[in-house]
Biopython code that builds the backbone (N, CA, C, O; Angstrom):
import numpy as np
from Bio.PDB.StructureBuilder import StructureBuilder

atoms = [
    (1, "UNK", "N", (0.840, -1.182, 0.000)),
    (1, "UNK", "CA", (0.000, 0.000, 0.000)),
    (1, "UNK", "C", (0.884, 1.244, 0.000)),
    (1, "UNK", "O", (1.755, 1.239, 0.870)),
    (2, "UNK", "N", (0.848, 2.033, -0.594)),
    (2, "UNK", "CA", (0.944, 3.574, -0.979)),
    (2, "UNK", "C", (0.373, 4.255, 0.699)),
    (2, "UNK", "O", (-0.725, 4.139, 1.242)),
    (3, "UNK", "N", (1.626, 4.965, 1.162)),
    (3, "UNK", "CA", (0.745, 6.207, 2.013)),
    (3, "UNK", "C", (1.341, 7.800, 1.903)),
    (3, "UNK", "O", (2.539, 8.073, 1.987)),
    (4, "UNK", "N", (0.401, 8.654, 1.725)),
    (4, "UNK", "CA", (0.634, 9.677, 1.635)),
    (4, "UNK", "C", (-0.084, 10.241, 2.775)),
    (4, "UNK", "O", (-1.297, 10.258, 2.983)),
    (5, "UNK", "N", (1.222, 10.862, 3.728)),
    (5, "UNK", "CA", (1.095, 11.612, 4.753)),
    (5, "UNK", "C", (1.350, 13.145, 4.511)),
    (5, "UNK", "O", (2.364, 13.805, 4.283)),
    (6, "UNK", "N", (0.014, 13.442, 4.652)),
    (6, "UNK", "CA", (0.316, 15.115, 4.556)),
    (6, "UNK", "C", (0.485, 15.881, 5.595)),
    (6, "UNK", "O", (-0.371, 15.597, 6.433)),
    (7, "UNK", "N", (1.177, 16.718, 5.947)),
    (7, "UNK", "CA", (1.461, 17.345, 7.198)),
    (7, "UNK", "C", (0.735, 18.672, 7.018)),
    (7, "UNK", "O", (0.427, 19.158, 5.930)),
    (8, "UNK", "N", (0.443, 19.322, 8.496)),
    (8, "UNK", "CA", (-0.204, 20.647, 8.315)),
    (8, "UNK", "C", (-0.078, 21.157, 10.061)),
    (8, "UNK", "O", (0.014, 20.445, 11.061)),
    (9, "UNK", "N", (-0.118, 22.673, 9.936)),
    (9, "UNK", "CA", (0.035, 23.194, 11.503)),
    (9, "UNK", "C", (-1.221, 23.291, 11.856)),
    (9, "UNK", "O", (-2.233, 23.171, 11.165)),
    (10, "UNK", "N", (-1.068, 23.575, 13.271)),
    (10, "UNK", "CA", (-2.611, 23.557, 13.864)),
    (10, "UNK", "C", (-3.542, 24.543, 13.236)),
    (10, "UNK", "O", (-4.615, 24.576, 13.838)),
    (11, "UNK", "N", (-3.469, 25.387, 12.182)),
    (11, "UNK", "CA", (-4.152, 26.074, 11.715)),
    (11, "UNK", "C", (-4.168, 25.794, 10.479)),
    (11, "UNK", "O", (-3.988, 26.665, 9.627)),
    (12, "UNK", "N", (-4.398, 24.463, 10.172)),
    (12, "UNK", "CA", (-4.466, 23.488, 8.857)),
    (12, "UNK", "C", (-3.425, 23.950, 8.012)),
    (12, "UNK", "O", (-3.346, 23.170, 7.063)),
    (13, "UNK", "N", (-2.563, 24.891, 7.920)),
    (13, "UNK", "CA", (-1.377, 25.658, 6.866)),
    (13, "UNK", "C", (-0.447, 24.206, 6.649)),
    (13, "UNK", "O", (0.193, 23.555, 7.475)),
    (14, "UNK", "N", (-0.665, 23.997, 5.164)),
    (14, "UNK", "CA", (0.287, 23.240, 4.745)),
    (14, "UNK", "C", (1.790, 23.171, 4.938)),
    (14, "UNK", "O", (2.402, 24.161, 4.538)),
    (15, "UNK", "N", (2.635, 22.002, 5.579)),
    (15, "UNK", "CA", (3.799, 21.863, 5.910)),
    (15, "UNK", "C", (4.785, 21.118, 4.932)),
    (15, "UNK", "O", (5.914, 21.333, 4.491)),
    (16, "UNK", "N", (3.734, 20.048, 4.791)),
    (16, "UNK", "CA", (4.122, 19.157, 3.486)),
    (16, "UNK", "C", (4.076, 18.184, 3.311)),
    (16, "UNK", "O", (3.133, 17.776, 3.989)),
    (17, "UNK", "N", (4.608, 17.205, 2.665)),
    (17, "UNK", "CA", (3.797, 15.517, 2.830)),
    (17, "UNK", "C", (4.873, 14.409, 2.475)),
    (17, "UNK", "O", (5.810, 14.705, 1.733)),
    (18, "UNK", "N", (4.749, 13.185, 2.978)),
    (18, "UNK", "CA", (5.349, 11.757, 2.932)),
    (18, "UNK", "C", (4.738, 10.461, 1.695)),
    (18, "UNK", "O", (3.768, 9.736, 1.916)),
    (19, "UNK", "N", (5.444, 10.435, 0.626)),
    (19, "UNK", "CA", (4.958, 9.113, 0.358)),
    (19, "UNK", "C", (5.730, 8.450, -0.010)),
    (19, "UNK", "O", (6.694, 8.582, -0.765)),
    (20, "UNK", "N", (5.052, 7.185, 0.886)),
    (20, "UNK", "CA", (6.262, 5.453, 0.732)),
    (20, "UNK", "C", (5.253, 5.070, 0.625)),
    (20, "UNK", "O", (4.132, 5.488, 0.915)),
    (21, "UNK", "N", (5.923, 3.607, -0.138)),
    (21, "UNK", "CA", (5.227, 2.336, -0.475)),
    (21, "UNK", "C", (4.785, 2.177, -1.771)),
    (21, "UNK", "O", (4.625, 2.965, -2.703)),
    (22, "UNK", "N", (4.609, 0.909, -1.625)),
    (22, "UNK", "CA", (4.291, 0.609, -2.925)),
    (22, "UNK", "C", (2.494, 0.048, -2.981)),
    (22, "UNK", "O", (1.933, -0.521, -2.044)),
    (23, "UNK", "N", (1.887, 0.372, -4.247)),
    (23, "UNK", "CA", (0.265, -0.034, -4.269)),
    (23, "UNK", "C", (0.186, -1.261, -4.258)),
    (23, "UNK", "O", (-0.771, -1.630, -3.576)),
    (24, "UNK", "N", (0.864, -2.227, -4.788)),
    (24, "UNK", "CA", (0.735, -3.858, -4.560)),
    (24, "UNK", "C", (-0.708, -4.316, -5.582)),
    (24, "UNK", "O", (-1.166, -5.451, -5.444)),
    (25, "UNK", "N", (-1.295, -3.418, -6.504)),
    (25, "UNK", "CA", (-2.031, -3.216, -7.481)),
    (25, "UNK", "C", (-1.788, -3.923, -8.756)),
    (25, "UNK", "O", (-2.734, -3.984, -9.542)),
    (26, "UNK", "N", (-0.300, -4.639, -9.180)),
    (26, "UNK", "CA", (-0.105, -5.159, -10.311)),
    (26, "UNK", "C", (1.933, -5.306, -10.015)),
    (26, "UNK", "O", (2.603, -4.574, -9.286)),
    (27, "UNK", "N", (2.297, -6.165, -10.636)),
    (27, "UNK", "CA", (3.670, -6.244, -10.385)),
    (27, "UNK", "C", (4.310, -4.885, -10.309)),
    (27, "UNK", "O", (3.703, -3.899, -10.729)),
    (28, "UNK", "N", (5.985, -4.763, -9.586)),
    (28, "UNK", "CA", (6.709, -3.943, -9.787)),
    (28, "UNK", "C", (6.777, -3.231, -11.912)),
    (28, "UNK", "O", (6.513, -3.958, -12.869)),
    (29, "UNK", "N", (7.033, -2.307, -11.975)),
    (29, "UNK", "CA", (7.133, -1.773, -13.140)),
    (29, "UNK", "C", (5.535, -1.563, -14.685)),
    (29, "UNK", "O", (5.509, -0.826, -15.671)),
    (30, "UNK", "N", (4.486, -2.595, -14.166)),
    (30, "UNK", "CA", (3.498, -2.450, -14.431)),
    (30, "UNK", "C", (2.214, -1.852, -13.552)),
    (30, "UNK", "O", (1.015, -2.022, -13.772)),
    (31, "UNK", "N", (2.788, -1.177, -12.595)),
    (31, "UNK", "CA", (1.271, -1.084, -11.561)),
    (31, "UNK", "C", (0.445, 0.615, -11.458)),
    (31, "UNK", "O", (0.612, 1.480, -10.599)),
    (32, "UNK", "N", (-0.282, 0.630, -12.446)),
    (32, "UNK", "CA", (-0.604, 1.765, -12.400)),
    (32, "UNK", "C", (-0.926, 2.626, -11.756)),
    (32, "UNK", "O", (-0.749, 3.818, -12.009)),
    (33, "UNK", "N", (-1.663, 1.982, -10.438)),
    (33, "UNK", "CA", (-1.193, 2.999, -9.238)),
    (33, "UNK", "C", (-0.684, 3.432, -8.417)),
    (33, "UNK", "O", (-1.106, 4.008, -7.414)),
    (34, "UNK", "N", (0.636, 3.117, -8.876)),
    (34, "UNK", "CA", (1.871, 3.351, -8.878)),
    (34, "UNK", "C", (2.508, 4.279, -9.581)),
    (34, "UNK", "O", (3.304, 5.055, -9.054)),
    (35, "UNK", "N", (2.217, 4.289, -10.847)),
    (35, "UNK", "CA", (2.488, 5.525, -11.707)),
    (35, "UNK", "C", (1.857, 6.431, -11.111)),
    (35, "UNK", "O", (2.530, 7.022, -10.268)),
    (36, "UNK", "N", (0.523, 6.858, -11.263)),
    (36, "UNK", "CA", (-0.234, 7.858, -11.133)),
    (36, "UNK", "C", (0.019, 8.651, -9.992)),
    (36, "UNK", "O", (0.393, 9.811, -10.164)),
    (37, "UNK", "N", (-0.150, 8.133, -8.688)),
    (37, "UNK", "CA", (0.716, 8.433, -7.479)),
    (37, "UNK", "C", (1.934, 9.171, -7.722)),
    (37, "UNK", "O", (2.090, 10.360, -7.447)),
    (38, "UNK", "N", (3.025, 8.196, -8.396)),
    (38, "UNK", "CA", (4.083, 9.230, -8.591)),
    (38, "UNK", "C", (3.822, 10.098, -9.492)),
    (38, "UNK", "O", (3.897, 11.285, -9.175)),
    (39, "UNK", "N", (3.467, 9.746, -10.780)),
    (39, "UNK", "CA", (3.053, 11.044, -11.583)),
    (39, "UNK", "C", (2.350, 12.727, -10.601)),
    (39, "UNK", "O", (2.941, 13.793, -10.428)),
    (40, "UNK", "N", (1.355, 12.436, -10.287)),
    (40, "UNK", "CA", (1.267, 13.372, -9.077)),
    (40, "UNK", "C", (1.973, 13.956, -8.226)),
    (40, "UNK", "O", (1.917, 15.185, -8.180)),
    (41, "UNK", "N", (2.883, 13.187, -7.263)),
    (41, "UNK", "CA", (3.969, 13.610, -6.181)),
    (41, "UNK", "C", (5.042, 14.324, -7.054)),
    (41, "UNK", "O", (5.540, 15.433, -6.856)),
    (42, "UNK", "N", (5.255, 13.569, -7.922)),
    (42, "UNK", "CA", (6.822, 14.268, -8.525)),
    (42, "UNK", "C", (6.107, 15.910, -9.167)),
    (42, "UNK", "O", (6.497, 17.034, -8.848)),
    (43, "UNK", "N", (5.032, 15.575, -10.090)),
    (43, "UNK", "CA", (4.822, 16.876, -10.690)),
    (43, "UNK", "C", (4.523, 17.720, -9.695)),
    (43, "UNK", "O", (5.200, 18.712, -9.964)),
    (44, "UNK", "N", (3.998, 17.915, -8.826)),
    (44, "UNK", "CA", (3.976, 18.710, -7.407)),
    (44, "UNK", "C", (5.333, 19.038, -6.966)),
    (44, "UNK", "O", (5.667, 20.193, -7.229)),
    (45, "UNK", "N", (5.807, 18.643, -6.637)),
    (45, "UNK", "CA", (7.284, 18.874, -6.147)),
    (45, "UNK", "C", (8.070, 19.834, -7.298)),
    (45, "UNK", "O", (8.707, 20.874, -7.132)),
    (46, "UNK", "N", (7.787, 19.112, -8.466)),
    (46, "UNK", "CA", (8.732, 20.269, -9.358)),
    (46, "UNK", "C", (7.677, 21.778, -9.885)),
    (46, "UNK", "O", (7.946, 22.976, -9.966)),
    (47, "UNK", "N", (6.817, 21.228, -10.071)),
    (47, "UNK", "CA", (5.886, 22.676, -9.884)),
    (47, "UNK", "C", (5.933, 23.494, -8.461)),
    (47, "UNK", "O", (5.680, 24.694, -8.575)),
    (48, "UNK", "N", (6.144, 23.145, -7.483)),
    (48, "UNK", "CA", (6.475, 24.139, -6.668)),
    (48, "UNK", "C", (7.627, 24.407, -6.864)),
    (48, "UNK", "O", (7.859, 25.571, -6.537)),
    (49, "UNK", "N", (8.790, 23.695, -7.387)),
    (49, "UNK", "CA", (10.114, 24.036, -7.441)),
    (49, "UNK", "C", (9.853, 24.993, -8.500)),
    (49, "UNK", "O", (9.871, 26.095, -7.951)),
    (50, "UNK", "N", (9.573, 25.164, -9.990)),
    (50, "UNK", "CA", (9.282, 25.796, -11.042)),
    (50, "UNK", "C", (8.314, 27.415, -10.805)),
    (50, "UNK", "O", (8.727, 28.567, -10.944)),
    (51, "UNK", "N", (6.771, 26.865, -10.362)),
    (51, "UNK", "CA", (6.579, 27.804, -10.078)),
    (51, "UNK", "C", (5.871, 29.018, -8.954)),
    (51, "UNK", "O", (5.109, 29.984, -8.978)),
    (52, "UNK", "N", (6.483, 28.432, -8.250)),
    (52, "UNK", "CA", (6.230, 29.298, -6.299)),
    (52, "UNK", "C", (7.768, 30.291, -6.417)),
    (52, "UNK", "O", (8.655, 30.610, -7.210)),
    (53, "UNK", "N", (7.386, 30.445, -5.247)),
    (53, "UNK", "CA", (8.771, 30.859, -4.588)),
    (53, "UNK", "C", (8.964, 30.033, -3.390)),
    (53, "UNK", "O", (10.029, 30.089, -2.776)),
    (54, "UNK", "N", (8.153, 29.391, -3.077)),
    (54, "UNK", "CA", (8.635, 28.532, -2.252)),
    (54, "UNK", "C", (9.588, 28.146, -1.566)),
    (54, "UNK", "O", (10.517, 27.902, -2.336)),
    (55, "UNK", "N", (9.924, 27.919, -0.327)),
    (55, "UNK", "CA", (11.283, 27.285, 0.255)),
    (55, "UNK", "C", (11.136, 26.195, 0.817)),
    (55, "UNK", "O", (10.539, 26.217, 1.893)),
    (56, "UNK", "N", (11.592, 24.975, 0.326)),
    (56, "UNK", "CA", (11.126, 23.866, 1.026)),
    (56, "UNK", "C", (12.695, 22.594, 1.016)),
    (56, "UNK", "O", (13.450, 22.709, 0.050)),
    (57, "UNK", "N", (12.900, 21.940, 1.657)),
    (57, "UNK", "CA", (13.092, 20.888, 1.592)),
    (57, "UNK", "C", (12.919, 19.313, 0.903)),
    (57, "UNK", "O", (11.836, 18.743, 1.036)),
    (58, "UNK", "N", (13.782, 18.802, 0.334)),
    (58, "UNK", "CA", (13.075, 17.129, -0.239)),
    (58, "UNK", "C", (13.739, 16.435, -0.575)),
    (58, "UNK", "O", (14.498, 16.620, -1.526)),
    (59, "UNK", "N", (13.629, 14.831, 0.477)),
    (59, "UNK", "CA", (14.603, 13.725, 0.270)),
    (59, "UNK", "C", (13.841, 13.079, -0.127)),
    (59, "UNK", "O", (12.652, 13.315, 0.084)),
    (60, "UNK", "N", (14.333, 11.828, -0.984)),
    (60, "UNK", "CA", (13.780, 10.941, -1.873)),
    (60, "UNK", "C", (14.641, 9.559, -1.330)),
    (60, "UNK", "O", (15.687, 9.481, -0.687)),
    (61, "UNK", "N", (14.041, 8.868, -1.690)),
    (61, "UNK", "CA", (14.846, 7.375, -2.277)),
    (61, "UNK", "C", (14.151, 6.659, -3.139)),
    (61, "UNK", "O", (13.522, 7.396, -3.900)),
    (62, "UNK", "N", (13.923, 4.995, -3.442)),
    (62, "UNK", "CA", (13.942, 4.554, -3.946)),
    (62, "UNK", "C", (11.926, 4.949, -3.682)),
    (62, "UNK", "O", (11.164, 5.722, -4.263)),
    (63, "UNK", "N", (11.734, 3.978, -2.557)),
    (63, "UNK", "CA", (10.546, 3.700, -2.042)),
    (63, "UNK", "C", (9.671, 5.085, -1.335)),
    (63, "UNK", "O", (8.543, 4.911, -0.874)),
    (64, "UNK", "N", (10.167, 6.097, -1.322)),
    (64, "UNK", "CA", (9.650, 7.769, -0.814)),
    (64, "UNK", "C", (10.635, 8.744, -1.284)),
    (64, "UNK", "O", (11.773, 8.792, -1.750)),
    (65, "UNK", "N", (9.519, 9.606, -0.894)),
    (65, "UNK", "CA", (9.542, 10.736, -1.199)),
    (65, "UNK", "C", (9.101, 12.212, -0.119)),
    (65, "UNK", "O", (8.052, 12.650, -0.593)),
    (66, "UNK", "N", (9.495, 13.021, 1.025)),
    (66, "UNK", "CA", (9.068, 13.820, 1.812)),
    (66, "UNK", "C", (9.736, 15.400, 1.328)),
    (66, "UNK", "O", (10.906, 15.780, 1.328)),
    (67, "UNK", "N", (8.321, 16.195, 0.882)),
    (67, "UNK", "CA", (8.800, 17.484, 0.872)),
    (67, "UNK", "C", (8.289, 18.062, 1.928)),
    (67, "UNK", "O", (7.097, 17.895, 2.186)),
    (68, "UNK", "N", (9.257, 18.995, 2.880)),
    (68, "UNK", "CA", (8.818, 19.822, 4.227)),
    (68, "UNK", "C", (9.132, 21.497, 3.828)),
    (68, "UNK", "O", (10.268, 21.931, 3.639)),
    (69, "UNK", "N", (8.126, 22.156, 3.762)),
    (69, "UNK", "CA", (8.165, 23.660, 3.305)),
    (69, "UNK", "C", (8.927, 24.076, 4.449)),
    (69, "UNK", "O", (8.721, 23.571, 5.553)),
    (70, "UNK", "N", (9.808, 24.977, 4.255)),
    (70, "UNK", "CA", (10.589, 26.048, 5.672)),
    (70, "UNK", "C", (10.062, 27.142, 6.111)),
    (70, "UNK", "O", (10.613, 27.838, 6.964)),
    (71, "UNK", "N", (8.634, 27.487, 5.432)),
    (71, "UNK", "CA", (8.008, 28.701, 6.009)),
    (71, "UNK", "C", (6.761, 28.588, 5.521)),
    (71, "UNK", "O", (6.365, 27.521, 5.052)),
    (72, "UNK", "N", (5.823, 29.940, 5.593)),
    (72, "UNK", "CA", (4.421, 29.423, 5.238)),
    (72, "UNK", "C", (4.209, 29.421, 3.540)),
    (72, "UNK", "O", (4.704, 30.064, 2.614)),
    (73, "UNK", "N", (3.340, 28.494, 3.641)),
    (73, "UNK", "CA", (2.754, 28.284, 2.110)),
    (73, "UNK", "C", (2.336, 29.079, 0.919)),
    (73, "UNK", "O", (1.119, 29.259, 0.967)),
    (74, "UNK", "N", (2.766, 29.506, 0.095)),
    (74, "UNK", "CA", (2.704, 30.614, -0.586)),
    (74, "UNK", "C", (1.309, 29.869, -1.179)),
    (74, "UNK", "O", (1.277, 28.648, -1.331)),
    (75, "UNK", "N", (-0.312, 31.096, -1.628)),
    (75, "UNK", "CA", (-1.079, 30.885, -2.246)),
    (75, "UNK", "C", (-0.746, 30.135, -3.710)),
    (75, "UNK", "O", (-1.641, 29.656, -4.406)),
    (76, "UNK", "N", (0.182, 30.115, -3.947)),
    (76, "UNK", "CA", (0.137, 28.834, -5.604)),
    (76, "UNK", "C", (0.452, 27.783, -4.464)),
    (76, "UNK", "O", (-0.570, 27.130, -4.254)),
    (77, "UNK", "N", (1.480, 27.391, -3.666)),
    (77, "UNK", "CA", (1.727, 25.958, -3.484)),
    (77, "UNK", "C", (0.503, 25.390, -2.805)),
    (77, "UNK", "O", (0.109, 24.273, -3.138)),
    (78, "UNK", "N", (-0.299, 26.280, -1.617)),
    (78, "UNK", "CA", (-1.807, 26.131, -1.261)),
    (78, "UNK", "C", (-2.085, 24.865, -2.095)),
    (78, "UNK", "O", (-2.031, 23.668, -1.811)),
    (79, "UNK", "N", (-2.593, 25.942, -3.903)),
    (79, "UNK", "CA", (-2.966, 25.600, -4.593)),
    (79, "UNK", "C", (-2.439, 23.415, -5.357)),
    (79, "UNK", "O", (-2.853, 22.259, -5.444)),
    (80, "UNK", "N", (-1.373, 24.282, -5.639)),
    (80, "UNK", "CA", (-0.778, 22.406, -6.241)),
    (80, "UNK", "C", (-0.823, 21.628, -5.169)),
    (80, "UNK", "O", (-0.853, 20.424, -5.425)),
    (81, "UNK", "N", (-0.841, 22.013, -3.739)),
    (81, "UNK", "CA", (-1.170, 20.697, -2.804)),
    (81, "UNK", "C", (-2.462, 20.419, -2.910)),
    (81, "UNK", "O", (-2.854, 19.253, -2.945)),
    (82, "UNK", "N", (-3.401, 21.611, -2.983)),
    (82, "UNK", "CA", (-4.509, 21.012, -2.978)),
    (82, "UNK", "C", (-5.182, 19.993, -4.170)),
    (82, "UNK", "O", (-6.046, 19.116, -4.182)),
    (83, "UNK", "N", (-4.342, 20.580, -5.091)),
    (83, "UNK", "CA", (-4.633, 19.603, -6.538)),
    (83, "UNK", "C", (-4.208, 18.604, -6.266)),
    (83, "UNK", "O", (-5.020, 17.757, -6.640)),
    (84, "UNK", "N", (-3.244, 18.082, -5.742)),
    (84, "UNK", "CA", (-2.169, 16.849, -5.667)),
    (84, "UNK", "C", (-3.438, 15.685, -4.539)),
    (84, "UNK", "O", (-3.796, 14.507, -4.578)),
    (85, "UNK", "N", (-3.682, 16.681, -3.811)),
    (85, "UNK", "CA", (-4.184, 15.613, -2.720)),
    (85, "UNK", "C", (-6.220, 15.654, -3.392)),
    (85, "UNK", "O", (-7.214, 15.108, -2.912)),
    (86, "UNK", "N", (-6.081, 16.418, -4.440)),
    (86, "UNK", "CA", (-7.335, 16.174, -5.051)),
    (86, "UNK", "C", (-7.462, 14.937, -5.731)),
    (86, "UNK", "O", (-8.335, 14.098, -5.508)),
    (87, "UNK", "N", (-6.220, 14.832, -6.880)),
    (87, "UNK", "CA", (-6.161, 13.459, -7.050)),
    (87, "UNK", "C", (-5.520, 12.401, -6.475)),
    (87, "UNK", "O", (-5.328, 11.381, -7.137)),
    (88, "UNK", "N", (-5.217, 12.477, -5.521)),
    (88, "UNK", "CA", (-4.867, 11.433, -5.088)),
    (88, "UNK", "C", (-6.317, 10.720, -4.239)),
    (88, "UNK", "O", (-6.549, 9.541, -3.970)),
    (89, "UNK", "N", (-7.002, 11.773, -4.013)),
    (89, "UNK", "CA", (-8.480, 11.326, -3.613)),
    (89, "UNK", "C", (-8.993, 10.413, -5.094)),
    (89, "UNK", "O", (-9.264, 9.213, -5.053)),
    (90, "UNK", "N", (-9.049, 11.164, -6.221)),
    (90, "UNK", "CA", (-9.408, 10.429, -7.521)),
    (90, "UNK", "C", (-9.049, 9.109, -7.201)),
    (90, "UNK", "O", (-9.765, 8.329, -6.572)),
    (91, "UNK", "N", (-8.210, 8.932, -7.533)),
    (91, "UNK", "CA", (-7.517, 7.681, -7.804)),
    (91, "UNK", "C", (-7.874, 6.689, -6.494)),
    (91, "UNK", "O", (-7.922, 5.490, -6.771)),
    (92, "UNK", "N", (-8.091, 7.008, -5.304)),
    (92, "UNK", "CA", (-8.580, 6.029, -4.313)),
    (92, "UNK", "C", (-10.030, 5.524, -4.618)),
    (92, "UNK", "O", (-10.597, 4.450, -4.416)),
    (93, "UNK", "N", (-10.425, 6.749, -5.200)),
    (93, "UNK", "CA", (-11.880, 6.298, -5.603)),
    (93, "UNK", "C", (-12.147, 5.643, -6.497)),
    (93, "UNK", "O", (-13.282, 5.173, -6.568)),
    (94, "UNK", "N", (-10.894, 5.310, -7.792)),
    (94, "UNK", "CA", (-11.348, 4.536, -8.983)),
    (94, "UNK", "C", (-10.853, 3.358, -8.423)),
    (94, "UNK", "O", (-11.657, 2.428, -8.364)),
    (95, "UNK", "N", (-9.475, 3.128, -7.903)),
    (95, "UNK", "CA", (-8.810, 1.771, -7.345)),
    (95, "UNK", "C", (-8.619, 1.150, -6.166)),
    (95, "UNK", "O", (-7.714, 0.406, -5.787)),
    (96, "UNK", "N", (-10.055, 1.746, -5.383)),
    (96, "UNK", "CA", (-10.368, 0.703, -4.150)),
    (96, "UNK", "C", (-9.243, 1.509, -2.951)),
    (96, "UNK", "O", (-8.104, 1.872, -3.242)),
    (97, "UNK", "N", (-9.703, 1.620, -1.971)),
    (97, "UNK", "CA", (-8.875, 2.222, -1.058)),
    (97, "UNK", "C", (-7.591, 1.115, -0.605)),
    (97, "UNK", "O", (-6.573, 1.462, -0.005)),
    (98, "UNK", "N", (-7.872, -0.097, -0.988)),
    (98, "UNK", "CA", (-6.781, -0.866, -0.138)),
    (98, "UNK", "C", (-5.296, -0.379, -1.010)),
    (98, "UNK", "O", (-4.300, -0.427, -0.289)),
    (99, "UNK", "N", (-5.063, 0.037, -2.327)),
    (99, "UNK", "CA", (-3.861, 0.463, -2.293)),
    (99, "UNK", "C", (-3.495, 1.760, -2.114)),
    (99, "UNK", "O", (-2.282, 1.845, -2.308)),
    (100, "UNK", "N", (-3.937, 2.723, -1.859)),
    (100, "UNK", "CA", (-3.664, 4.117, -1.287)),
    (100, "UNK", "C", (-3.966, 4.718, 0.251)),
    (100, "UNK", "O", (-5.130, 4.940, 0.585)),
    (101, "UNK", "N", (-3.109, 4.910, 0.953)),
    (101, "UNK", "CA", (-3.891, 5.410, 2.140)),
    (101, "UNK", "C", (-3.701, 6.965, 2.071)),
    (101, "UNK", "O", (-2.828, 7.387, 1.312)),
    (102, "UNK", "N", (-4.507, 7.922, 2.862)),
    (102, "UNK", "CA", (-4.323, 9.506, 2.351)),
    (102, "UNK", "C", (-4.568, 9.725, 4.354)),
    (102, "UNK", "O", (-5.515, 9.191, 4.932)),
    (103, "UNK", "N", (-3.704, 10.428, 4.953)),
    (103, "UNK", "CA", (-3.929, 10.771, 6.519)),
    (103, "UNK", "C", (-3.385, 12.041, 6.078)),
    (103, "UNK", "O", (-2.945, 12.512, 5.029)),
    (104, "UNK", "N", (-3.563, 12.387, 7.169)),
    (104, "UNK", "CA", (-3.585, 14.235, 7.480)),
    (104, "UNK", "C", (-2.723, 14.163, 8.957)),
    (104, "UNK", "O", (-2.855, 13.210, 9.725)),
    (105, "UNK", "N", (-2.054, 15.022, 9.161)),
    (105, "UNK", "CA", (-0.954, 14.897, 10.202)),
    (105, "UNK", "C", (-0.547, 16.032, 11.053)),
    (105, "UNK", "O", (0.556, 16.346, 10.607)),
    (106, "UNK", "N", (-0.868, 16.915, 12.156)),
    (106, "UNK", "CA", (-0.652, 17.630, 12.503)),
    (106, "UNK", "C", (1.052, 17.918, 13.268)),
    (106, "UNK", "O", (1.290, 17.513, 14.405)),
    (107, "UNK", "N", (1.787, 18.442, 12.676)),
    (107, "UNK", "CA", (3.372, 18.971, 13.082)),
    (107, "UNK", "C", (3.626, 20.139, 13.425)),
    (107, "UNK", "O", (4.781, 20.463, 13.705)),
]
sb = StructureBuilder()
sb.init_structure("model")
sb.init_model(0)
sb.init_chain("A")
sb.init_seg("    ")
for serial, (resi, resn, name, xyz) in enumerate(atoms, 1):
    if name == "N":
        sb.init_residue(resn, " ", resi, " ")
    sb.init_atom(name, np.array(xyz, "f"), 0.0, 1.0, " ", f" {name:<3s}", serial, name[0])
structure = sb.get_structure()
């Protein structure tokens, strides 16, 4: 299973988010929700890199991915998180919740 942990301060202001794992949806290198997931996370990450001003943080490896903003959320990144975690709602809804989990995380 896929989890994407999104972080936020006590005044819901986006901090930033965690995803590991794998969907277990179809083998390694064929599993589409697997793509889509990353398709999402990565284009988020470089669209805030591209176009915010943003200051954030982001380590990767193989199996995750965590970007942590260093200050508050500029109204575009608001924006692409909220898209990001829009579809990532999509996609739980077309492919069954057991391979995506979506939590909300107060830091």
């Amino acid at each position: 299973m896929i989890t994407v942990t999104v972080f936020h301060s006590d005044t819901k202001a986006y901090r930033g988010f965690r995803c590991e794992g794998h969907a277990g949806f179809a083998d390694r290198g064929q599993d589409v929700v697997c793509a889509a997931v990353s398709v999402l996370v990565i284009n988020t990450v470089n669209s805030i890199e591209a176009f915010t001003s943003q200051a954030f943080t982001c380590d990767h490896d193989e199996d995750m991915i965590c970007l942590r903003l260093t200050d508050e959320p500029t109204s575009e990144t608001k924006l692409l998180l909220d898209s990001m975690i829009f579809g990532l709602k999509a996609i739980r809804q077309q492919y069954q919740k057991q391979y995506l989990r979506l939590k909300f995380k107060e830091v």
